[in-house]
N, C-alpha and C positions, 0 to 999 in steps of 0.2 A: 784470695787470689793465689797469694804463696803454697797457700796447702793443694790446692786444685794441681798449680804447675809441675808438684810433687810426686803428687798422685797421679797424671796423667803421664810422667818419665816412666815411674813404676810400671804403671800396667798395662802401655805402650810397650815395653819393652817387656813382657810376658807376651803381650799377644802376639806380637810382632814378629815371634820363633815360635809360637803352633804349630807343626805340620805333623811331621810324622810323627809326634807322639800322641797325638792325637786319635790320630789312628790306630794305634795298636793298644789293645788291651787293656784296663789299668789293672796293676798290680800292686798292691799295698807297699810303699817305699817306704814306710817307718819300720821300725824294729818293736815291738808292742811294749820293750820297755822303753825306748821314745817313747810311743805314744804316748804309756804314765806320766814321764816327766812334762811332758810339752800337757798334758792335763792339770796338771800338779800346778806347775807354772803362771800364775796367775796375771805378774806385768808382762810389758811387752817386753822390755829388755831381756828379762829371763826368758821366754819364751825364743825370739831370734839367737841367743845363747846355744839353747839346744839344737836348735834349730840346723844355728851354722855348726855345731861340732857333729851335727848327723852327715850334714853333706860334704865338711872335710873327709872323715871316714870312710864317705862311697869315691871320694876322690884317691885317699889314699890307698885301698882296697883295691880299685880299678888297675891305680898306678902298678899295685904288686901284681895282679893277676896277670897281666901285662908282658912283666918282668921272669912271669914264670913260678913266680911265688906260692904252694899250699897255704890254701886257709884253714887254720885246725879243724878238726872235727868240733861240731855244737857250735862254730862261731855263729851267731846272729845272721849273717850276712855269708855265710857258707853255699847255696843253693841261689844267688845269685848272678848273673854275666854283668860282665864287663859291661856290658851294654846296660842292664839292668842298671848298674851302677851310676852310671852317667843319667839315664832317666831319672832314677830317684834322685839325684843331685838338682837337679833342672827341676822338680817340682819338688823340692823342698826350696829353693829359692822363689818359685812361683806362692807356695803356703807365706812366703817371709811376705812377699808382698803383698797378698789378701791380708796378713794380720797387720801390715803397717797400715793400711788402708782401711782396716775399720778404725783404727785410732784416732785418722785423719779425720775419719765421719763425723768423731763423736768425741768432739776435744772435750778435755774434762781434767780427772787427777789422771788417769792416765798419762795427759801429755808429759808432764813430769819426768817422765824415764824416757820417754821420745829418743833424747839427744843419745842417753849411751846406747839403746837400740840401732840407731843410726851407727854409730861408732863403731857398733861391734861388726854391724853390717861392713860399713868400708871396711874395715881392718881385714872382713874374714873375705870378701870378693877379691881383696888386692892379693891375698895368698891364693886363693883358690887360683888366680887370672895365670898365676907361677905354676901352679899344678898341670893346669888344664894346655898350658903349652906344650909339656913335657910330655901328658897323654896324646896331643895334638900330633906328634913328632912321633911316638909309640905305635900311632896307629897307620901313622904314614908308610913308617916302617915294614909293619908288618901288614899292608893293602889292607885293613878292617873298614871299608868304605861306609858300612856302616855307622860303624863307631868312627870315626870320622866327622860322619854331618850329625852324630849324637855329640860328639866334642863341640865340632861351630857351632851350633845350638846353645849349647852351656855359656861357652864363650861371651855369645850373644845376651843371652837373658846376664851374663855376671859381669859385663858393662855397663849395660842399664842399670841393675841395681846398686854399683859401686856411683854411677852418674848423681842416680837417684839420692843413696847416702848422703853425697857430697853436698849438694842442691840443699837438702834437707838441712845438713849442720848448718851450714851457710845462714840460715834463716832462721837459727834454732837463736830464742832471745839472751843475749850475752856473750855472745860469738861472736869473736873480731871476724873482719868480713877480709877476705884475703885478697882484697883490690887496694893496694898499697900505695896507689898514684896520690901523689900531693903530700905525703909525707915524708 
């Protein structure tokens, strides 16, 4: 029942921000050497690892481009927009929760690394939530109404999975439970 209530924050809270990206295009949002490592990567926890330092990077990348910022020549993420950035951010949080979600499926030694997956996730949603503000304000700034409702989107889906995270530890076995009433 725990795992279910888990699983349904998660991917409730992917479906729930569908719209426009849905509609446009998809365009491959890993970098192909992502992709080796998240191959390579065999636990979950390494795997959200990579995961979340791909989608810091299109955060922080965003954040410069934003700014006014050059991306050298050859960076990975060079022929990229801003807009780009934020979408691949949003579906690589969407991949975090397809792979917690087959774990969920299929408990096993897997679950084992569960907890710091989860961990790594809140830790990296709570920074991202700081980021995504500042692009939020960036983009107000300079009218990218676009980028904009690609920001409330992220926003959105990096709630739910920080919610999710939370939920998760919560329930993870040996975790004090953080309802302190009676003590």
């Amino acid at each position: 029942m725990q795992r279910l209530v888990l699983l349904s924050l998660l991917t409730l809270s992917a479906a729930g921000v569908l719209t426009a990206l849905e509609a446009s295009p998809e365009k491959e949002y890993l970098t192909d050497k992502e992709i080796a490592k998240i191959q390579d990567a065999q636990e979950i926890d390494e795997r959200v690892k990579i995961y979340m330092e791909a989608a810091a990077l299109r955060l922080k990348t965003a954040e410069d481009r934003l700014a006014g910022k050059e991306i050298p020549e050859g960076d990975p993420l060079e022929f990229f927009t801003t807009e780009d950035m934020l979408d691949g951010y949003y579906r690589i949080l969407r991949s975090v929760m397809f792979n917690l979600d087959d774990v969920f499926q299929k408990p096993g030694p897997r679950w084992e690394r569960l907890g710091k997956a989860l961990k790594t996730l809140k830790g990296a949603t709570s920074s991202a939530d700081k980021e995504l503000k500042i692009l939020k304000k960036m983009a107000e700034e300079k009218q990218k109404e676009e980028l904009w409702n690609l920001v409330n989107q992220a926003i959105d889906i990096t709630h739910g999975a920080y919610e999710g995270a939370e939920y998760g530890l919560s329930k993870q076995p040996g975790t004090p439970t953080t309802d302190r009433k009676g003590r």
